[in-house]
TIVO-2410 file (N, C-alpha, C; in nm, 3 decimals):
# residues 112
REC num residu      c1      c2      c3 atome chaine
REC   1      X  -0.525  -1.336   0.161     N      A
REC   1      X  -0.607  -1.222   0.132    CA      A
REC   1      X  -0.599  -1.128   0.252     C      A
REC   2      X  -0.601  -0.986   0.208     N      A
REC   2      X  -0.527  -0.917   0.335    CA      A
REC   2      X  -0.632  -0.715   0.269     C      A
REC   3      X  -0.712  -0.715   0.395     N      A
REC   3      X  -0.811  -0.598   0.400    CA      A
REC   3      X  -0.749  -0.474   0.450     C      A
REC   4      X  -0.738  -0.370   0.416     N      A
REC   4      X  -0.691  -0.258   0.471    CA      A
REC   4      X  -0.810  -0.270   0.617     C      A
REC   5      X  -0.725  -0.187   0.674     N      A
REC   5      X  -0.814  -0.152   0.821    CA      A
REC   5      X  -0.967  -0.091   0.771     C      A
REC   6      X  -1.103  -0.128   0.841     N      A
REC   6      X  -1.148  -0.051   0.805    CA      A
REC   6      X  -1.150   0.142   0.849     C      A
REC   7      X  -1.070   0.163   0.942     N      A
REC   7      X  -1.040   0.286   0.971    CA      A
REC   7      X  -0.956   0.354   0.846     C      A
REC   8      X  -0.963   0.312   0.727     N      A
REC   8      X  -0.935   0.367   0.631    CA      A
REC   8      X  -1.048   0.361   0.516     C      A
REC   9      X  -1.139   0.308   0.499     N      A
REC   9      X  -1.242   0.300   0.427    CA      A
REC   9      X  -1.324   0.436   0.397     C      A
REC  10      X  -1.345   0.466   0.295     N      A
REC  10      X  -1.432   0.564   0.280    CA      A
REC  10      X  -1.551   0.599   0.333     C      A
REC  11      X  -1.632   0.465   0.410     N      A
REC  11      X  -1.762   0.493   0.419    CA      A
REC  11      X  -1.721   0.504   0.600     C      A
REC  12      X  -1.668   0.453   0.639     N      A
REC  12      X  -1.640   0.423   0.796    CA      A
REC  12      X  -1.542   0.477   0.792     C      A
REC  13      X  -1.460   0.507   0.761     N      A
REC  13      X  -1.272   0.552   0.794    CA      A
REC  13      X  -1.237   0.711   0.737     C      A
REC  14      X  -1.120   0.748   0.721     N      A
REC  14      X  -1.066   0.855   0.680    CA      A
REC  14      X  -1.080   0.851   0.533     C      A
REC  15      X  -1.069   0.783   0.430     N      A
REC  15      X  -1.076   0.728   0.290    CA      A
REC  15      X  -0.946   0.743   0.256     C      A
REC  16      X  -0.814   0.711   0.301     N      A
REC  16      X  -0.728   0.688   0.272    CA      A
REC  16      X  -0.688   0.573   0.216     C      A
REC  17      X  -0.778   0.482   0.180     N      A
REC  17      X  -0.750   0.353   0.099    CA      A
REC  17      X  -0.711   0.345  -0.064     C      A
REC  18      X  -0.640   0.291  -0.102     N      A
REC  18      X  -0.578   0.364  -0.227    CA      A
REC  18      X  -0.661   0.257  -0.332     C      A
REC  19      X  -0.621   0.135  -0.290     N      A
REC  19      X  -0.589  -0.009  -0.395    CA      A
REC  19      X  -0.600  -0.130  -0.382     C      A
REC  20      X  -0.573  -0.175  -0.474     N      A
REC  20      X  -0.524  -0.335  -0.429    CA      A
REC  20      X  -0.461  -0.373  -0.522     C      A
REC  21      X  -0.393  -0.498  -0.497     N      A
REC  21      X  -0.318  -0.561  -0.632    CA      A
REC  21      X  -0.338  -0.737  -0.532     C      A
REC  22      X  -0.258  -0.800  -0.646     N      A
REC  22      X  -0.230  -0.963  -0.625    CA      A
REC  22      X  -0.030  -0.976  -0.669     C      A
REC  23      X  -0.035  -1.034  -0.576     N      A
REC  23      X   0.161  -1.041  -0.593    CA      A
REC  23      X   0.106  -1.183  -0.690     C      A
REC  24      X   0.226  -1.215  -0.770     N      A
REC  24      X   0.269  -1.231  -0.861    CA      A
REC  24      X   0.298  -1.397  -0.865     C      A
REC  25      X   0.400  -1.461  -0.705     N      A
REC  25      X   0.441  -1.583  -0.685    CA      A
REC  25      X   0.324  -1.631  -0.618     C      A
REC  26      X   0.247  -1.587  -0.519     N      A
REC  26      X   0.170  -1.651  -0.421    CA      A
REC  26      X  -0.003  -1.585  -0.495     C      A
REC  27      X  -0.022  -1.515  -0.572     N      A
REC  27      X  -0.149  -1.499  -0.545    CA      A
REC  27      X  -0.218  -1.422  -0.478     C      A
REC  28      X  -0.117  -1.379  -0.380     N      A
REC  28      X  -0.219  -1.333  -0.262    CA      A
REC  28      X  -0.281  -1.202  -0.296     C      A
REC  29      X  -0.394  -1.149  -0.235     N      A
REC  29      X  -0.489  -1.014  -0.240    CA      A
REC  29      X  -0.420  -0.906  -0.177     C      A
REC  30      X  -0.374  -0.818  -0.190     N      A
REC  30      X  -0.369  -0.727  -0.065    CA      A
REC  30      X  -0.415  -0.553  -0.110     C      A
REC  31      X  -0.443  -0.501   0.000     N      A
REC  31      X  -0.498  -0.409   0.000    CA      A
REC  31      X  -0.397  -0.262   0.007     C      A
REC  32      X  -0.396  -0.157  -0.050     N      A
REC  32      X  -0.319  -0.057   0.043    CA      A
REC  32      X  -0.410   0.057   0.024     C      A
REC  33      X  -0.323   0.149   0.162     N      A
REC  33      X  -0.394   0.281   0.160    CA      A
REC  33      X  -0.223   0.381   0.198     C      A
REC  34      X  -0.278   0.515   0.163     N      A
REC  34      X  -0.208   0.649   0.197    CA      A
REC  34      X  -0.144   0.621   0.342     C      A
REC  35      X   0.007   0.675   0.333     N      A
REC  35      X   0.104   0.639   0.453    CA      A
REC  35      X   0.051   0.767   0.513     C      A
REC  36      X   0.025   0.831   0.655     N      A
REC  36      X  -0.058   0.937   0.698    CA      A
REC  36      X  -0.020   0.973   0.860     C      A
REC  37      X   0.111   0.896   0.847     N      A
REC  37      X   0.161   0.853   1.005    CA      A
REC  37      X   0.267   0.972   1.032     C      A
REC  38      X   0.338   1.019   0.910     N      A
REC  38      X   0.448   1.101   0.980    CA      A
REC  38      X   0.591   0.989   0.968     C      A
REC  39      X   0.553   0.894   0.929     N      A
REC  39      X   0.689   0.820   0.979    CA      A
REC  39      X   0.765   0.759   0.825     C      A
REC  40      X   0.865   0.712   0.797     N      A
REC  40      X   0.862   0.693   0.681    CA      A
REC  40      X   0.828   0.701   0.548     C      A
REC  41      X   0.858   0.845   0.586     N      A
REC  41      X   0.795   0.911   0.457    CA      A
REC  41      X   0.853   0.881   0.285     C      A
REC  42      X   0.962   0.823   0.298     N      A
REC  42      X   0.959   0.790   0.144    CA      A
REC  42      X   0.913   0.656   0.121     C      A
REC  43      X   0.805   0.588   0.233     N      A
REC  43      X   0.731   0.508   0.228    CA      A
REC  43      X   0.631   0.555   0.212     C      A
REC  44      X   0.530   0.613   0.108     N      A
REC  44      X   0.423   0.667   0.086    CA      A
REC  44      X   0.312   0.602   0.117     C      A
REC  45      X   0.291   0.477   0.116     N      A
REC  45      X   0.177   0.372   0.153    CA      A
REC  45      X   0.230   0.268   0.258     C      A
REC  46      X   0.092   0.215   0.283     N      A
REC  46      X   0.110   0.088   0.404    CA      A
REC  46      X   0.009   0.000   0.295     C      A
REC  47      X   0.097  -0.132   0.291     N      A
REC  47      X   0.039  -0.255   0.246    CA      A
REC  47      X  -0.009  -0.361   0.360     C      A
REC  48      X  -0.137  -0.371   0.369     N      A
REC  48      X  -0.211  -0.439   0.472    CA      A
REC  48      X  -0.212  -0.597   0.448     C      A
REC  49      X  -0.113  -0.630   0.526     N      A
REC  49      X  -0.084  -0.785   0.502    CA      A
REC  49      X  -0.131  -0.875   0.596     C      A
REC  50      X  -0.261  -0.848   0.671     N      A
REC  50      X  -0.283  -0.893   0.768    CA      A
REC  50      X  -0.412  -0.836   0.853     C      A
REC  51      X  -0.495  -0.875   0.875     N      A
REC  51      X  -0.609  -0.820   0.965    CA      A
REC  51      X  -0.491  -0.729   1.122     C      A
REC  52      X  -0.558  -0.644   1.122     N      A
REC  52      X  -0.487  -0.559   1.242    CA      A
REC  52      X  -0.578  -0.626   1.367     C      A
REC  53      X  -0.500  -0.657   1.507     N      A
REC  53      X  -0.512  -0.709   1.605    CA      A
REC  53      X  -0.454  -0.577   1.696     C      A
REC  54      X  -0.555  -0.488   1.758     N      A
REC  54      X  -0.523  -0.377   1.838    CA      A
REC  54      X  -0.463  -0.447   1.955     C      A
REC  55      X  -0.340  -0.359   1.995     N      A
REC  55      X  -0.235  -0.417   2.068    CA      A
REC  55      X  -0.118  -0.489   2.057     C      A
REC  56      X  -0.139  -0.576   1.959     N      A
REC  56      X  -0.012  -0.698   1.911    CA      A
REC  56      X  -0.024  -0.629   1.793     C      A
REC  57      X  -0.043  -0.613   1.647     N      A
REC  57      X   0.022  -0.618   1.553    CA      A
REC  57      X  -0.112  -0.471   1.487     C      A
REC  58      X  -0.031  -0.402   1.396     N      A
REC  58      X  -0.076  -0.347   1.321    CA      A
REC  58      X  -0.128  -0.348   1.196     C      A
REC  59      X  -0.099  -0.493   1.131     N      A
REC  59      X  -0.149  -0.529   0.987    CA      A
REC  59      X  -0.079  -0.459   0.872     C      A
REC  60      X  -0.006  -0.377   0.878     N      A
REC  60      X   0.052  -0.341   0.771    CA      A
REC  60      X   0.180  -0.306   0.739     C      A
REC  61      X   0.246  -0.303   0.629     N      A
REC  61      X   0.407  -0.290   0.622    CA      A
REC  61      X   0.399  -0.148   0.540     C      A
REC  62      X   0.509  -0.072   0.633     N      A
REC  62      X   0.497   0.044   0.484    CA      A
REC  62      X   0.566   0.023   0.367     C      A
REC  63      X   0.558   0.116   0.275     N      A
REC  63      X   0.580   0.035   0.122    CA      A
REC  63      X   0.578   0.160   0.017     C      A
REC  64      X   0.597   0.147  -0.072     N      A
REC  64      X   0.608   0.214  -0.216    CA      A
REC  64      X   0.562   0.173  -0.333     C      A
REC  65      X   0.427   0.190  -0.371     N      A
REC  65      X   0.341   0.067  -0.442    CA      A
REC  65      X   0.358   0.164  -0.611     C      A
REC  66      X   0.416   0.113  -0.694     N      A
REC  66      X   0.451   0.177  -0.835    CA      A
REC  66      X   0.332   0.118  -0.887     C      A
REC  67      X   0.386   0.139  -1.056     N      A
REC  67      X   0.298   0.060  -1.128    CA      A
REC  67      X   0.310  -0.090  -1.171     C      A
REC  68      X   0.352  -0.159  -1.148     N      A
REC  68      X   0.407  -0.265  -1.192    CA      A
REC  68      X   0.427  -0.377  -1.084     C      A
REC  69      X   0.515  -0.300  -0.933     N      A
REC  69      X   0.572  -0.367  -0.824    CA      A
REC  69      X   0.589  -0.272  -0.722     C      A
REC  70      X   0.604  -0.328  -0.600     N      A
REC  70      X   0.584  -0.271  -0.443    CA      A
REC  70      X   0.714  -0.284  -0.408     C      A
REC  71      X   0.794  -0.186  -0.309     N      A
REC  71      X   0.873  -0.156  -0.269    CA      A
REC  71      X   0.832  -0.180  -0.099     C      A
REC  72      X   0.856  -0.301  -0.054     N      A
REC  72      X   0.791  -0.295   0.109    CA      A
REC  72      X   0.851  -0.292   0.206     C      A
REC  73      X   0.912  -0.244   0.292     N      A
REC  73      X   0.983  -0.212   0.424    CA      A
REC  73      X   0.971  -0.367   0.506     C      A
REC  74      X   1.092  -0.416   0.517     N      A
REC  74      X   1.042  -0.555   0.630    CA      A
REC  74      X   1.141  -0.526   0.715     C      A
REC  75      X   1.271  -0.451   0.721     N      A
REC  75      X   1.295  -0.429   0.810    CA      A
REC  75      X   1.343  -0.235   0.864     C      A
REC  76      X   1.351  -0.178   0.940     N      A
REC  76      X   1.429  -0.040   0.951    CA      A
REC  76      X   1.515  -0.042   0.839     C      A
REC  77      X   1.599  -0.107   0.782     N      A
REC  77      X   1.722  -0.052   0.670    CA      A
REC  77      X   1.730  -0.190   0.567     C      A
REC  78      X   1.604  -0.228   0.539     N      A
REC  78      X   1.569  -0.341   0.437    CA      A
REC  78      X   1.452  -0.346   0.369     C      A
REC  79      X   1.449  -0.372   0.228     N      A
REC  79      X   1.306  -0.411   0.177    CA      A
REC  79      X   1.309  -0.493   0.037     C      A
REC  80      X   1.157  -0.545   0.045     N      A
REC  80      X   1.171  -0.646  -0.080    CA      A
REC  80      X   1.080  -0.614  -0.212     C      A
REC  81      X   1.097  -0.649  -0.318     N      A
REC  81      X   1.052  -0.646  -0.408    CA      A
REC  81      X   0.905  -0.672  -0.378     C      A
REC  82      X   0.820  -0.642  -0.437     N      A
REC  82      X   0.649  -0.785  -0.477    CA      A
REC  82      X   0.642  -0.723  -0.637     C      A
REC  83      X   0.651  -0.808  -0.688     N      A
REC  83      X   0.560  -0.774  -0.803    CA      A
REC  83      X   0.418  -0.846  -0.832     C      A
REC  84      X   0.376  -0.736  -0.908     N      A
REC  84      X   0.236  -0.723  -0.940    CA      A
REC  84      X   0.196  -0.872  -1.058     C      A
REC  85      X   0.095  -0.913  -1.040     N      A
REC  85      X   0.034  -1.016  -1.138    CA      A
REC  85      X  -0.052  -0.922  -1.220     C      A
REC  86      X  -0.011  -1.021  -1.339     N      A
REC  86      X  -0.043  -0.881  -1.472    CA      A
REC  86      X  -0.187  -0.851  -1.471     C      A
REC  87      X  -0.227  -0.758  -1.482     N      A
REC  87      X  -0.331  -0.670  -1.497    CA      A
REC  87      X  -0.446  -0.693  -1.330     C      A
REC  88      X  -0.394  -0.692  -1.212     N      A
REC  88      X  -0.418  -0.746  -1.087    CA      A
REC  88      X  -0.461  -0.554  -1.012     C      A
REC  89      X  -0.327  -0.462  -1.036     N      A
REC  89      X  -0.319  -0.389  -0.966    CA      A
REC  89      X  -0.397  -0.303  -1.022     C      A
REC  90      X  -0.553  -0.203  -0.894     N      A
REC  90      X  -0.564  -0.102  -0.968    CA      A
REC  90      X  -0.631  -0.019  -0.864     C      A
REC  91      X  -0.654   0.074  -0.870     N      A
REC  91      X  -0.688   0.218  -0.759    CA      A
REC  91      X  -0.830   0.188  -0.771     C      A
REC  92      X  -0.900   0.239  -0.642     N      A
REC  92      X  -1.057   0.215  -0.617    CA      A
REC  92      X  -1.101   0.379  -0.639     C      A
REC  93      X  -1.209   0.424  -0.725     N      A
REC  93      X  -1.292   0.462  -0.747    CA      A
REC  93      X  -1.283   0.568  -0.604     C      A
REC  94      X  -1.255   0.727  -0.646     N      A
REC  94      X  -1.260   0.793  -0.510    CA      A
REC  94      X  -1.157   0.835  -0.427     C      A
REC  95      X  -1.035   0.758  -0.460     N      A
REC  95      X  -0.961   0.753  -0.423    CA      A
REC  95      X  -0.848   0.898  -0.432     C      A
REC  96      X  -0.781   0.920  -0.333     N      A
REC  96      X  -0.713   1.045  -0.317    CA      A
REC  96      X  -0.595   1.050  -0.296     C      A
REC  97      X  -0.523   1.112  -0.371     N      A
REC  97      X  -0.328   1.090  -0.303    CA      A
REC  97      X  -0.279   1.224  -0.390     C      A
REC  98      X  -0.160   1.280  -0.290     N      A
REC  98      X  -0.089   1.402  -0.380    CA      A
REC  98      X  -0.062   1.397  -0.465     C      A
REC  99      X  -0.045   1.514  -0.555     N      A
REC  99      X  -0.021   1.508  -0.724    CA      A
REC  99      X   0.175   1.439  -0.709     C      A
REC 100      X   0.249   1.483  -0.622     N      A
REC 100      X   0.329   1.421  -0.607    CA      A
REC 100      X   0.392   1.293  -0.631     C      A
REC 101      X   0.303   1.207  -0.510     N      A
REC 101      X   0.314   1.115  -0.513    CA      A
REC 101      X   0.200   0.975  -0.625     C      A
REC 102      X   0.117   1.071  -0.700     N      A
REC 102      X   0.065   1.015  -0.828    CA      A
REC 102      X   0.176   0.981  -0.890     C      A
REC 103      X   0.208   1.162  -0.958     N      A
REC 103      X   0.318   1.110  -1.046    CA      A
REC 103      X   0.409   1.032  -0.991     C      A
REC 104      X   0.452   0.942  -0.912     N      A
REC 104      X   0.552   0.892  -0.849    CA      A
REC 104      X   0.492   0.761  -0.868     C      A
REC 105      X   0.376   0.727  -0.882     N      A
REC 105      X   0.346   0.579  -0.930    CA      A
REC 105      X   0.284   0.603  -1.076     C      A
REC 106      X   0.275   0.701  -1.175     N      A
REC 106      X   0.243   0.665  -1.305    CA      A
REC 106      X   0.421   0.669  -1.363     C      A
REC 107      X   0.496   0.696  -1.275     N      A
REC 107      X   0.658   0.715  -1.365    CA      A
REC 107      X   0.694   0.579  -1.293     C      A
REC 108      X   0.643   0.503  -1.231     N      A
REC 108      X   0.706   0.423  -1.153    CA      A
REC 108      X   0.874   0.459  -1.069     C      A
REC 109      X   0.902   0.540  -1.045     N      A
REC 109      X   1.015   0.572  -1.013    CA      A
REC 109      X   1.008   0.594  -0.855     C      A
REC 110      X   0.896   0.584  -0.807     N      A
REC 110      X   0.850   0.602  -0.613    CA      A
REC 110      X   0.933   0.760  -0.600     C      A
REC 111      X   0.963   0.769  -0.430     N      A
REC 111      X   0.988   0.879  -0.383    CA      A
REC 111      X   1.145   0.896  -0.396     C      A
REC 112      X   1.182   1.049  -0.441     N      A
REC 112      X   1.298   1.108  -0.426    CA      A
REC 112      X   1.324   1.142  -0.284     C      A
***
Protein backbone atom coordinates (compact mmCIF):
# COMPACT_ATOMS: atom_id res chain seq x y z
CA UNK A 1 0.00 0.00 0.00
CA UNK A 2 1.66 3.15 -1.19
CA UNK A 3 0.22 7.09 -0.16
CA UNK A 4 0.95 9.93 -2.37
CA UNK A 5 3.05 12.52 -0.44
CA UNK A 6 0.98 14.42 1.65
CA UNK A 7 2.44 17.62 -0.05
CA UNK A 8 0.04 16.77 -2.67
CA UNK A 9 -3.19 16.43 -0.80
CA UNK A 10 -5.82 18.82 -1.15
CA UNK A 11 -6.30 19.76 2.35
CA UNK A 12 -2.41 20.11 3.28
CA UNK A 13 -0.66 20.05 -0.20
CA UNK A 14 -0.97 21.63 -3.68
CA UNK A 15 -4.08 19.14 -4.65
CA UNK A 16 -2.32 17.60 -7.27
CA UNK A 17 -3.38 14.12 -6.28
CA UNK A 18 -5.20 12.48 -9.03
CA UNK A 19 -6.11 8.65 -7.93
CA UNK A 20 -5.56 5.47 -7.07
CA UNK A 21 -5.83 2.09 -8.49
CA UNK A 22 -4.69 -1.68 -7.30
CA UNK A 23 -2.24 -3.51 -9.87
CA UNK A 24 -3.62 -6.49 -10.96
CA UNK A 25 -0.71 -9.49 -9.96
CA UNK A 26 0.16 -8.26 -6.42
CA UNK A 27 -2.80 -6.35 -5.13
CA UNK A 28 -1.06 -3.65 -4.17
CA UNK A 29 -2.79 0.09 -3.44
CA UNK A 30 -1.12 2.85 -4.96
CA UNK A 31 -1.74 6.29 -5.15
CA UNK A 32 -0.95 8.94 -8.00
CA UNK A 33 -0.87 12.56 -8.47
CA UNK A 34 -0.14 15.32 -11.47
CA UNK A 35 3.67 15.15 -12.81
CA UNK A 36 4.41 19.17 -11.89
CA UNK A 37 8.26 18.84 -11.94
CA UNK A 38 9.21 20.00 -15.43
CA UNK A 39 10.90 16.75 -16.03
CA UNK A 40 9.53 14.01 -18.04
CA UNK A 41 6.97 15.32 -19.46
CA UNK A 42 5.41 12.61 -21.49
CA UNK A 43 5.33 11.17 -18.06
CA UNK A 44 2.27 13.04 -16.97
CA UNK A 45 1.96 11.50 -13.40
CA UNK A 46 4.12 10.14 -10.52
CA UNK A 47 2.94 6.79 -9.04
CA UNK A 48 3.77 6.80 -5.29
CA UNK A 49 5.21 3.48 -4.57
CA UNK A 50 6.53 4.13 -1.40
CA UNK A 51 6.33 6.54 1.64
CA UNK A 52 8.90 9.43 0.64
CA UNK A 53 12.02 9.51 3.03
CA UNK A 54 13.40 13.30 2.56
CA UNK A 55 16.92 12.85 1.44
CA UNK A 56 17.22 9.11 0.34
CA UNK A 57 14.29 8.40 -1.79
CA UNK A 58 11.43 10.25 -3.24
CA UNK A 59 8.53 7.68 -3.22
CA UNK A 60 7.51 7.90 -6.55
CA UNK A 61 8.08 6.66 -10.19
CA UNK A 62 6.91 8.80 -13.02
CA UNK A 63 4.35 7.14 -15.13
CA UNK A 64 1.41 7.39 -17.59
CA UNK A 65 -1.68 6.15 -15.76
CA UNK A 66 -4.53 5.34 -18.76
CA UNK A 67 -7.61 3.75 -18.26
CA UNK A 68 -7.08 0.32 -17.87
CA UNK A 69 -2.98 0.22 -17.16
CA UNK A 70 0.11 2.40 -16.11
CA UNK A 71 2.93 3.11 -18.17
CA UNK A 72 5.85 3.53 -15.33
CA UNK A 73 9.38 4.77 -15.89
CA UNK A 74 11.92 2.33 -13.92
CA UNK A 75 14.58 3.26 -15.73
CA UNK A 76 15.89 6.75 -17.98
CA UNK A 77 15.12 4.68 -21.39
CA UNK A 78 12.79 1.80 -19.84
CA UNK A 79 9.33 1.10 -18.54
CA UNK A 80 6.82 -1.45 -17.47
CA UNK A 81 3.45 -2.25 -17.90
CA UNK A 82 0.94 -2.42 -14.39
CA UNK A 83 -2.27 -3.22 -15.11
CA UNK A 84 -5.21 -2.23 -13.38
CA UNK A 85 -7.49 -4.85 -11.27
CA UNK A 86 -10.89 -4.64 -12.68
CA UNK A 87 -12.94 -1.95 -11.50
CA UNK A 88 -9.88 -0.85 -8.75
CA UNK A 89 -8.87 2.39 -10.68
CA UNK A 90 -10.62 5.68 -10.08
CA UNK A 91 -10.01 9.63 -9.71
CA UNK A 92 -10.79 11.31 -6.22
CA UNK A 93 -13.48 13.76 -6.05
CA UNK A 94 -11.83 17.41 -6.84
CA UNK A 95 -9.46 16.42 -8.64
CA UNK A 96 -7.69 18.55 -11.49
CA UNK A 97 -5.60 17.76 -14.65
CA UNK A 98 -5.43 19.43 -18.28
CA UNK A 99 -8.10 18.90 -20.74
CA UNK A 100 -5.13 17.44 -22.60
CA UNK A 101 -3.97 15.15 -20.67
CA UNK A 102 -7.77 13.94 -19.57
CA UNK A 103 -8.39 13.16 -22.91
CA UNK A 104 -5.18 11.22 -22.91
CA UNK A 105 -6.48 8.85 -20.19
CA UNK A 106 -10.28 8.58 -21.34
CA UNK A 107 -8.65 7.46 -25.07
CA UNK A 108 -6.19 5.52 -23.22
CA UNK A 109 -3.61 6.33 -25.75
CA UNK A 110 -1.19 8.58 -22.93
CA UNK A 111 1.04 11.38 -24.32
CA UNK A 112 2.00 12.24 -27.99
Amino acid sequence: MAFAAESTYFDTGDGTVQGCFREVDTDNYFEYSENIDGVYEEYPHKVWVTTPNIGIDHGFRYARVMKTRVKVLVDEDSEETWYFKQGSQRRFPGAKMSKEKVWDVLTDTGVK
